[in-house]
N, C-alpha and C positions, 0 to 999 in steps of 0.2 A: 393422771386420770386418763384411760382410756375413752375414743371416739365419743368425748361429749358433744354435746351442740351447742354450739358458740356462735349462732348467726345472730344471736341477741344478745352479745356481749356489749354491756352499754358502750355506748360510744367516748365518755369520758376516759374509761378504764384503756382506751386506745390510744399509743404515740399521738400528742397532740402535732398536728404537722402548722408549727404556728406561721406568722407574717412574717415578714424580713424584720420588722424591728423588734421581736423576741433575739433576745440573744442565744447564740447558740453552742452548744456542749460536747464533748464527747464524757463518757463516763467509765471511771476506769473499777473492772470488777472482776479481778483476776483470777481462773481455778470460784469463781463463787454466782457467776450468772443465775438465775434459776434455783438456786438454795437458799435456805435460811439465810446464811449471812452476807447476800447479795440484796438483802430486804430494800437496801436505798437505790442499787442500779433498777433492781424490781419495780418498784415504785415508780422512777420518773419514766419509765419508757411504758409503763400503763400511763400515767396521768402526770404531765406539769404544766403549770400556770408559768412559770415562771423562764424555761427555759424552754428553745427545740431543740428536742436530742439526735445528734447527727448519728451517735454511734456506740455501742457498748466496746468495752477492752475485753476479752478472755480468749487467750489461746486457746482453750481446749474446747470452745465453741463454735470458735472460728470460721467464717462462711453461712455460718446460720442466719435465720431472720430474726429478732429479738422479739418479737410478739410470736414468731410461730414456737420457741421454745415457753417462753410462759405460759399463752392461754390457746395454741393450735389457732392463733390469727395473724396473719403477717401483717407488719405496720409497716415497710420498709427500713426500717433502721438495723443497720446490718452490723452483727459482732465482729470484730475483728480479732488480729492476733498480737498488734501491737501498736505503739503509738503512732510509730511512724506508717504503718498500714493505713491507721483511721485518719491521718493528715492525708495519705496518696488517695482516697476515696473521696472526701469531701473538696480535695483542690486548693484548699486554704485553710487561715489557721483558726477556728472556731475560737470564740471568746473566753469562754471557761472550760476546764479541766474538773471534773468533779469526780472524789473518792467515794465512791458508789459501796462499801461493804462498811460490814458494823463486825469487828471481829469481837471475841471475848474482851482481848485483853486491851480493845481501846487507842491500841497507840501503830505507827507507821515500822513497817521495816524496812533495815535499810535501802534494797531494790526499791521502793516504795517511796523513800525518799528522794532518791535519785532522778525517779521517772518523774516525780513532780515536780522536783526544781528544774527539771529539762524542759516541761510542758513552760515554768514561768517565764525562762532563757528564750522559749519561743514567742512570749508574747501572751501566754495565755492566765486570766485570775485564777487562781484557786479557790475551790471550794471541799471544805474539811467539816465532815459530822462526825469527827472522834473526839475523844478527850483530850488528846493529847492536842496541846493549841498550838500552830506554826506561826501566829502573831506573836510569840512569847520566844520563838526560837532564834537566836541571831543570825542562824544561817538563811531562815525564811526570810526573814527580815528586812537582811542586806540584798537577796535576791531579789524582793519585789522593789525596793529604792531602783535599783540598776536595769529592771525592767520597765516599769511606770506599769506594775499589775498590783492588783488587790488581792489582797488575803482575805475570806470568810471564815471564822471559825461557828460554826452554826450556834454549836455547844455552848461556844463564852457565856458565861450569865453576864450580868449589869453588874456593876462596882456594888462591896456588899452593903453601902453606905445607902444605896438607892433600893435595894432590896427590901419587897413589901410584907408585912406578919398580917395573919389573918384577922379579918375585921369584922366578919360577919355581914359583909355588905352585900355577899349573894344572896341573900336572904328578900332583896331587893329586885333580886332579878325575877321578875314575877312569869315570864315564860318556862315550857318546862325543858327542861335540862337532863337530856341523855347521854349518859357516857359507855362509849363502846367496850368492855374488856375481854379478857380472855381466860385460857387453862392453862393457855402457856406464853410464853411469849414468843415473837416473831412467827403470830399464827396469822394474822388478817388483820386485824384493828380497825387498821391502818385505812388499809382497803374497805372495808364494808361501810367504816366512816366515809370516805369518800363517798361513796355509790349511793348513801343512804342521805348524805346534804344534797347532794345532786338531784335524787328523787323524789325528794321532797320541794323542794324549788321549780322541778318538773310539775308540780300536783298543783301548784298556784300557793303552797307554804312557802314563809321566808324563812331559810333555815341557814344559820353561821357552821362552820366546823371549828372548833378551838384544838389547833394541834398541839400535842406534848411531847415530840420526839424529833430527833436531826432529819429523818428522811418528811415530815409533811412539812417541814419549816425551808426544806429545798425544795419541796414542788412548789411553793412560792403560797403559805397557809397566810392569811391576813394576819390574823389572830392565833398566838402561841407562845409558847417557850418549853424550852428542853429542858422537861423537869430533874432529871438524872445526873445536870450538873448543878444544879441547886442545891446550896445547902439546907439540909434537912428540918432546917426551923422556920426556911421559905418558903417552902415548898406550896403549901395551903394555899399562905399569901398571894404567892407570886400568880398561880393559878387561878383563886378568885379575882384579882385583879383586871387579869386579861378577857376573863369570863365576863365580869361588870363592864370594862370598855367594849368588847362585840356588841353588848344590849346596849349600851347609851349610845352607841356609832350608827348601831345598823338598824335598831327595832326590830328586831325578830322573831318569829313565833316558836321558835325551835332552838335551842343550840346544842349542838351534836360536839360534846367531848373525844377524843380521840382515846385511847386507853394503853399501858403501858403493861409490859410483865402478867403478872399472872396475881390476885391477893391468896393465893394457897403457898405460891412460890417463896422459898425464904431466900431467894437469891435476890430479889428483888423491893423494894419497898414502896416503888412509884405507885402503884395500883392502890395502897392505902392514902398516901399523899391524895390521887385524882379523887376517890370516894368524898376525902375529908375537905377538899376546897371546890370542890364543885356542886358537891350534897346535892347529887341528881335525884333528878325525881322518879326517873327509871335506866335500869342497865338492861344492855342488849350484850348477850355472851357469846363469844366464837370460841369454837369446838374445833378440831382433828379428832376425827373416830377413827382413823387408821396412823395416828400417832401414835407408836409405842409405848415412848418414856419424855420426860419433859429433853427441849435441845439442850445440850451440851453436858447432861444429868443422866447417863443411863439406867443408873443407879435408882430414880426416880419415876414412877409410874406415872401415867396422864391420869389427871384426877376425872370421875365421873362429874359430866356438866349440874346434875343434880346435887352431888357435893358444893362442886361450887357455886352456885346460886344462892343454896344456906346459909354459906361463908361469910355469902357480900351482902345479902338479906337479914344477917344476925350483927354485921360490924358497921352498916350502916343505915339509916331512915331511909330504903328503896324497895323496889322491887324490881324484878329481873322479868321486863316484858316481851323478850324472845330469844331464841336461840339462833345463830348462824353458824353454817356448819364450812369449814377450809376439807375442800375435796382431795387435796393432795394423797397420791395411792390410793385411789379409788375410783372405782365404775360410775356410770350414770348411775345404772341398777343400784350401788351400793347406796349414791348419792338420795335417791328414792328411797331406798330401804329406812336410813337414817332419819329422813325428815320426817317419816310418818314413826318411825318407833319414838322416837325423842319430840314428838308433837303429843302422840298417846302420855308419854311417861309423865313430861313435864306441865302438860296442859297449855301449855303454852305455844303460839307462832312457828313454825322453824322455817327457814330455808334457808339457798346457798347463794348468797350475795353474787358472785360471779357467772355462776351459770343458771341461773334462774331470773323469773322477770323482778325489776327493783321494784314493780307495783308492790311484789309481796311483803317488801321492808315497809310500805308506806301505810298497807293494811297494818302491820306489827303495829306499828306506832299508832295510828286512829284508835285501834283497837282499846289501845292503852289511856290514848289520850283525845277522846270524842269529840268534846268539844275545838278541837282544829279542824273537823268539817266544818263547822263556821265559817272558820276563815279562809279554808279553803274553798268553799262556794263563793264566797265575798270576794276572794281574790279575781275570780275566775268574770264575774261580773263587769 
């Protein structure tokens, strides 16, 4: 996206620069900074709870600012070229090592494996959102015994003995229940989920986000699970589950589902799992208008966001109360273009989670869901 204005880029969506007792990361994202399948280094260097990140890994970005290549705002956290660069910068050996990309096919290669049993030989835990799980591997194994580091597999599910079937007990959770999805996958979600718990808890709403994928369960999400490595008869379960403990933990007037894949995509099946265990009471959809074909599918066209609205309005008990649009290849201008053609079209909200004000998500939602001025007067009281 050409010369947007980013002077009001919320501030969560910026390298959190935490306290000394946040532990602290480098994040390795090689050849993928800034792309689709860098979605997890993307992510913690806009927003973690959970970690300060000292530094992104990609030669081929190398010397840059990591927030001036994402959103044109420098956070200080600077890419490097390699590991031992990002140890020569910070002076010491950062506590975790985190595998910042989500390739296709899930699993490490070799190079990949090398650099991370080097990071554990240093001293440093691992953190893994692939499938492939290095708690399972001997060589992982024996490396973290000989180092006294921890292995994170994000992904692992729970033993399938402990694994929950759906119960119908969201049906209980009597706040309303938004789930963010999309047309494609690795468009926003993720992101606009973020921005829109946050805005809402900004307005004097209590609002949870319930994540469902590896990269918000590493910025450090309360409440989640990585529905993808779920076997598909838990999936419901597992999700309403987590859904009912955020309401009995927190009381909230809001809880904001995360959304996964696309429900038009056949590559995926997460999107029907989130509909069926969380049975929101409304979907908020993210768009690429200047997305071609779905990722890694060229073969495959982006579907019209009016298509898909039908989709998830005809396969499930909701309604679709706005649209956000992912600017990526495009103008401010374009950016403008879009919000008002696809506001005409759809009748509904639009705008663009990152570069517009997040007042506009919290209007989406009142709009939808009125009765939270109540509470959001009450709150403010």
């Amino acid at each position: 996206m050409s010369d947007p204005d980013l002077s009001d880029l919320p501030i969560l969506l910026r390298a959190d620069r935490e306290t000394s007792n946040t532990p602290t990361a480098v994040v390795y994202c090689e050849a993928n900074f800034g792309d689709i399948d860098g979605k997890t280094a993307n992510g913690l260097v806009r927003h973690s709870e959970k970690y300060s990140i000292l530094s992104v890994i990609d030669s081929e970005k190398a010397g840059l600012d990591a927030g001036e290549v994402l959103d044109g705002v420098a956070n200080a956290i600077p890419i490097c070229r390699s590991l031992t660069e990002s140890l020569d910068q910070v002076g010491s050996i950062p506590d975790y090592f985190i595998y910042g990309m989500a390739p296709a096919t899930g699993m490490l290669s070799p190079t990949e494996r090398d650099l991370m049993l080097e990071a554990m030989r240093l001293g440093m835990h691992v953190v893994n959102g692939l499938h492939e799980f290095l708690s399972d591997d001997p060589e992982f194994v024996a490396a973290s015994i000989a180092n006294s580091v921890s292995i994170i597999d994000i992904r692992k599910p729970r033993a399938k003995k402990d694994l929950r079937m759906f119960s119908g007990r969201i049906h209980q959770v009597d706040c309303p229940r938004i789930a963010v999805l999309g047309t494609d996958c690795a468009i926003g979600k993720r992101t606009t989920a973020t921005i829109l718990t946050s805005a809402l808890n900004e307005r004097g709403i209590r609002a949870v986000m319930v994540g469902t994928g590896q990269t918000g369960l590493i910025q450090g999400a309360k409440y989640g699970v990585a529905l993808d490595a779920v076997p598909s008869q838990f999936c419901s379960g597992e999700l309403e589950a987590v859904i009912v403990e955020a309401f009995e933990e927190e009381s909230p007037d809001v809880i904001v589902v995360e959304g996964q894949g696309a429900l038009s995509h056949p590559a995926f099946s997460t999107s029907s799992f989130i509909l069926r265990g969380s049975c929101p009471h409304g979907v908020v959809l993210q768009h690429a208008p200047a997305r071609p074909h779905r990722c890694d599918f060229e073969q495959m066209a982006m579907p019209l966001p009016a298509t898909e609205a039908h989709l998830i309005e005809t396969f499930a008990d909701t309604q679709v109360i706005g649209l956000t649009i992912n600017h990526e290849n495009m103008t401010d201008t374009e950016v403008d273009a879009a919000i008002d053609r696809y506001g005409r079209e759809l009748g509904i909200p639009v705008t663009d989670a990152l570069t517009r004000p997040p007042e506009r998500l919290v209007e989406m939602v009142l709009r939808a869901f009125p009765d939270l001025e109540t509470t959001m007067v009450a709150g403010a009281l």
